[in-house]
C-alpha positions as CSV (number, residue, x, y, z in Angstrom):
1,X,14.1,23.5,10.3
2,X,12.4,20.5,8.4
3,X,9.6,20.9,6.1
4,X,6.3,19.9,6.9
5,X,5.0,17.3,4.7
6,X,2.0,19.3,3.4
7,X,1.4,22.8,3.2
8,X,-1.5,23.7,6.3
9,X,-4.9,25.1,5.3
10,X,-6.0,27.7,5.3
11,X,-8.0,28.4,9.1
12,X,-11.4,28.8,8.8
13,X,-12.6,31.8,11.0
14,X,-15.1,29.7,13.2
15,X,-12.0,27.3,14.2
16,X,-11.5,30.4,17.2
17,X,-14.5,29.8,18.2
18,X,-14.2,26.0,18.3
19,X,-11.3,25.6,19.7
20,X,-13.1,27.1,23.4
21,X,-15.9,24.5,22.7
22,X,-13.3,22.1,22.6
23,X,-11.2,23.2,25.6
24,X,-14.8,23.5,27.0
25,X,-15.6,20.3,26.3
26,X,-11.8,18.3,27.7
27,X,-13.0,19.4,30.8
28,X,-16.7,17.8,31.0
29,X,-15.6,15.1,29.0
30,X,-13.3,14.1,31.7
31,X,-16.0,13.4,34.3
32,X,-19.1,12.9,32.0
33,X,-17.9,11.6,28.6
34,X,-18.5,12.2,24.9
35,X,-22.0,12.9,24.7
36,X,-24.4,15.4,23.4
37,X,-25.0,17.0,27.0
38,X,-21.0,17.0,27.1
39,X,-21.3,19.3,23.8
40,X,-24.3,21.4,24.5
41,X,-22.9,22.3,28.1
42,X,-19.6,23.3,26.1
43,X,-21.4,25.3,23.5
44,X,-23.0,27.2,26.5
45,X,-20.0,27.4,28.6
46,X,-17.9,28.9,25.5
47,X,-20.9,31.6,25.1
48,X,-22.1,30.1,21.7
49,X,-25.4,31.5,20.6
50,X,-27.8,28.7,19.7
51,X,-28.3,30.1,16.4
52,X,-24.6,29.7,15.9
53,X,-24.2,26.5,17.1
54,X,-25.5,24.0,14.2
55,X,-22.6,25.4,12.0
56,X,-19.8,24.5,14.5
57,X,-20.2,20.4,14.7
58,X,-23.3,19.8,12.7
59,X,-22.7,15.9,13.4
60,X,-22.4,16.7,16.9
61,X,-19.7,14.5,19.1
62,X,-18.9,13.0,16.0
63,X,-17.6,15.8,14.7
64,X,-16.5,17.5,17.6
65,X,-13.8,14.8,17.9
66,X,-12.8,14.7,14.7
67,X,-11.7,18.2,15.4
68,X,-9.9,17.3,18.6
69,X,-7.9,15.2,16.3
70,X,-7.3,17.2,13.2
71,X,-5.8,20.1,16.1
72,X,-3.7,17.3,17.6
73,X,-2.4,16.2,14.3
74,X,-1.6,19.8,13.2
75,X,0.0,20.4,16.8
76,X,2.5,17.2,15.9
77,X,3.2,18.9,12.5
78,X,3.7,21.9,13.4
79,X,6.4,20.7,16.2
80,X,8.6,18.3,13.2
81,X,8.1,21.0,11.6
82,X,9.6,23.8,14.4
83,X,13.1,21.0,14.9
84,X,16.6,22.3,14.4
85,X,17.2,18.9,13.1
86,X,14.8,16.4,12.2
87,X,15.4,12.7,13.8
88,X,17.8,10.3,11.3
89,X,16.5,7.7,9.8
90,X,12.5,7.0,9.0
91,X,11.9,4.7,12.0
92,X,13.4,7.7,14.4
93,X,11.1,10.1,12.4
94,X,7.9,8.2,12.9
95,X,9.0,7.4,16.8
96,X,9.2,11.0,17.6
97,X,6.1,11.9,15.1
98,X,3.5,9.2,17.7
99,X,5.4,9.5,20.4
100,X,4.5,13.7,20.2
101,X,1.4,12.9,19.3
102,X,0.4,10.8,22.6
103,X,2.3,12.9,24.9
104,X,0.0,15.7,23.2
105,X,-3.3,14.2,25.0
106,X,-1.5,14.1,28.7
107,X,-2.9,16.9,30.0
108,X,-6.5,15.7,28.9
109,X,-5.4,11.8,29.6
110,X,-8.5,10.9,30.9
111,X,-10.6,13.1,28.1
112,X,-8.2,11.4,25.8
113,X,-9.4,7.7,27.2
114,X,-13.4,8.4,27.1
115,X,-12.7,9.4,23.5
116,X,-10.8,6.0,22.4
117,X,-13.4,4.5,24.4
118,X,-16.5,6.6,22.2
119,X,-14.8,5.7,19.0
120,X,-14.3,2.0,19.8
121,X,-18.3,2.1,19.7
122,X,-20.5,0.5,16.7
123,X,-21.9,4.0,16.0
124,X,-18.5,5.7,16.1
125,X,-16.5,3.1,15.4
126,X,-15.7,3.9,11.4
127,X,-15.1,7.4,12.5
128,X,-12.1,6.5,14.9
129,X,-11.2,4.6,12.2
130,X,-10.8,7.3,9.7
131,X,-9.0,9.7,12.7
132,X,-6.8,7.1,13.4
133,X,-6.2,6.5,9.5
134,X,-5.5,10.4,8.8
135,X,-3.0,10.7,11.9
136,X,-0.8,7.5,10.3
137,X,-1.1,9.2,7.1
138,X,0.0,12.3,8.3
139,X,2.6,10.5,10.1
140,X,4.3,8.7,7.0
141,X,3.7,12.2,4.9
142,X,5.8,13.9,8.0
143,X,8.3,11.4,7.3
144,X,8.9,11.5,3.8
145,X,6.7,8.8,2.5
146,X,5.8,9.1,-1.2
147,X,4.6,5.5,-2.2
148,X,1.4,5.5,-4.1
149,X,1.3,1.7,-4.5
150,X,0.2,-1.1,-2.1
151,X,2.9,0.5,0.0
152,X,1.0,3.6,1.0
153,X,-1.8,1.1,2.3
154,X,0.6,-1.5,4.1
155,X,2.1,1.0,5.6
156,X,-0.7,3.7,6.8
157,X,-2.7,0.4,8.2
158,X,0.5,-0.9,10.2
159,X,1.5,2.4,11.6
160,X,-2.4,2.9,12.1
161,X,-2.4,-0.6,14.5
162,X,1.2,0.9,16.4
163,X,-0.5,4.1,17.0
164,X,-3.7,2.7,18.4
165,X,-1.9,0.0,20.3
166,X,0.7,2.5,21.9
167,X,-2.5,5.0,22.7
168,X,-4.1,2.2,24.6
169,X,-0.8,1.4,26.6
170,X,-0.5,5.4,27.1
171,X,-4.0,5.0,28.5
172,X,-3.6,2.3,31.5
173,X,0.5,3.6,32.2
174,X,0.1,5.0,35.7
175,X,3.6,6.7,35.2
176,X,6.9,6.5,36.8
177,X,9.9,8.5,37.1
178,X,9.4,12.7,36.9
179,X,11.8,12.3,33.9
180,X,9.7,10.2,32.0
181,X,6.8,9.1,33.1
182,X,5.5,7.0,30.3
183,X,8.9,5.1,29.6
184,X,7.0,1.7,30.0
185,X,4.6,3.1,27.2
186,X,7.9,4.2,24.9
187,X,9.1,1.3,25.5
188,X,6.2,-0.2,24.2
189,X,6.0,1.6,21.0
190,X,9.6,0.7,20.3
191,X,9.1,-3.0,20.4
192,X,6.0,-2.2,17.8
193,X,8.2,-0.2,15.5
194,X,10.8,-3.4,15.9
195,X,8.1,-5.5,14.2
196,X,7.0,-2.9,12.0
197,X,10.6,-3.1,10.2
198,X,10.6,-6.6,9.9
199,X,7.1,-6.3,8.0
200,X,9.0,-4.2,6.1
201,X,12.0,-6.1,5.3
202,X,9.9,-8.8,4.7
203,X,8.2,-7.0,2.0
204,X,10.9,-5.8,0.2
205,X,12.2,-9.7,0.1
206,X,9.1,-10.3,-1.6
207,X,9.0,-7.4,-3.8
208,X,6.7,-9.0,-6.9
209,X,5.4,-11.2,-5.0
210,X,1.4,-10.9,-4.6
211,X,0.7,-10.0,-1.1
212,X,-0.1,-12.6,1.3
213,X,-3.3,-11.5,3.1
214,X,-3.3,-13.8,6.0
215,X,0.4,-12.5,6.5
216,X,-0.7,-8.8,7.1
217,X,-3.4,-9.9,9.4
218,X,-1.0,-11.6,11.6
219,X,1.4,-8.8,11.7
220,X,-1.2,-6.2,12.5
221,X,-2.4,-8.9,15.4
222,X,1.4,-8.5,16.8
223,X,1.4,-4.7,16.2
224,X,-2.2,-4.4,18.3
225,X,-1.3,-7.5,21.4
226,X,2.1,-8.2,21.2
227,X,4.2,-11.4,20.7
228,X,2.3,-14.1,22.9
């Protein structure tokens, strides 16, 4: 079995209790969005007395998707983590790692969109910045990433752009064959990863070299929309 790349904390006893909030929740948000109604219908659906419930999300949607995430995350850890044999090679790591981590929202696909669509709001749009942030973190620290230089920046904020570009394909991919019914969005993700290694080769060609600013911004313009 492969290690996980951190050890998992510790649960706190409420997370029971959140967790049928949140399944709660998948279900209205899929008709009626991320809102507050969305939440308080969930808290009452889950039977959660009202003096109970400004402990579970005290930020409200805000944090009630953060949570959504962090279980997401820990459901794509605890799956590397579960292999026989890990994938070869740290571009085949990080394909399985997002790959298993959209194919995690299928059953709530249309939950899954409302939510991208929430965070992509000026209100919310720092917080889906941070989930998106931790998952690519997660992601690298799955894989065996232990830079602590302007590499661990590069290279969380280029896998953050893959993730969130593959996500939005995932979104609008009506699906095909029973076998695999997202191979258009796979397919997708692997031509992202293709650029990602260049950025990377590219970097280690310019090892010393200050980084070139206007460089990165391209590349993450490619990683969001593609070669035009």
């Amino acid at each position: 079995m492969t290690e996980q790349a951190a050890d998992a904390p510790l649960r706190d006893p409420l997370d029971d209790v959140r967790d049928r909030v949140l399944d709660e929740a998948l279900a209205e948000a899929a008709f009626d969005g991320w809102t507050r109604r969305t939440l308080d219908r969930a808290l009452g659906q889950a039977d959660v007395r009202p003096q109970d419930r400004p402990f579970l999300f005290p930020e409200g949607v805000r944090d009630l998707l953060d949570y959504w995430a962090q279980r997401e995350d820990a459901r794509m850890l605890t799956g590397f983590g579960a292999l026989a044999e890990a994938p070869r090679g740290v571009t085949a790591k990080i394909r399985w790692l997002v790959r298993t981590r959209i194919e995690g929202l299928a059953p709530d696909k249309e939950a899954a969109r409302r939510a991208a669509a929430t965070l992509a709001l000026p209100p919310y749009i720092e917080t889906g910045a941070k989930l998106t942030w931790r998952t690519a973190d997660e992601m690298w620290r799955a894989a065996g990433d232990t830079a602590t230089d302007f590499n661990h920046y590069t290279k969380r904020a280029t896998l953050s752009a893959v993730y969130a570009a593959t996500a939005a394909r995932f979104f609008s991919d009506e699906g095909g064959a029973a076998d695999d019914p997202y191979a258009a969005t796979w397919a997708f993700l692997d031509a992202r990863l293709v650029d990602v290694m260049r950025f990377e080769k590219a970097k280690a060609r310019a090892a010393g070299l200050a980084p070139d600013p206007a460089a990165i911004a391209a590349m993450l313009g490619r990683l969001r929309y593609g070669r035009r």
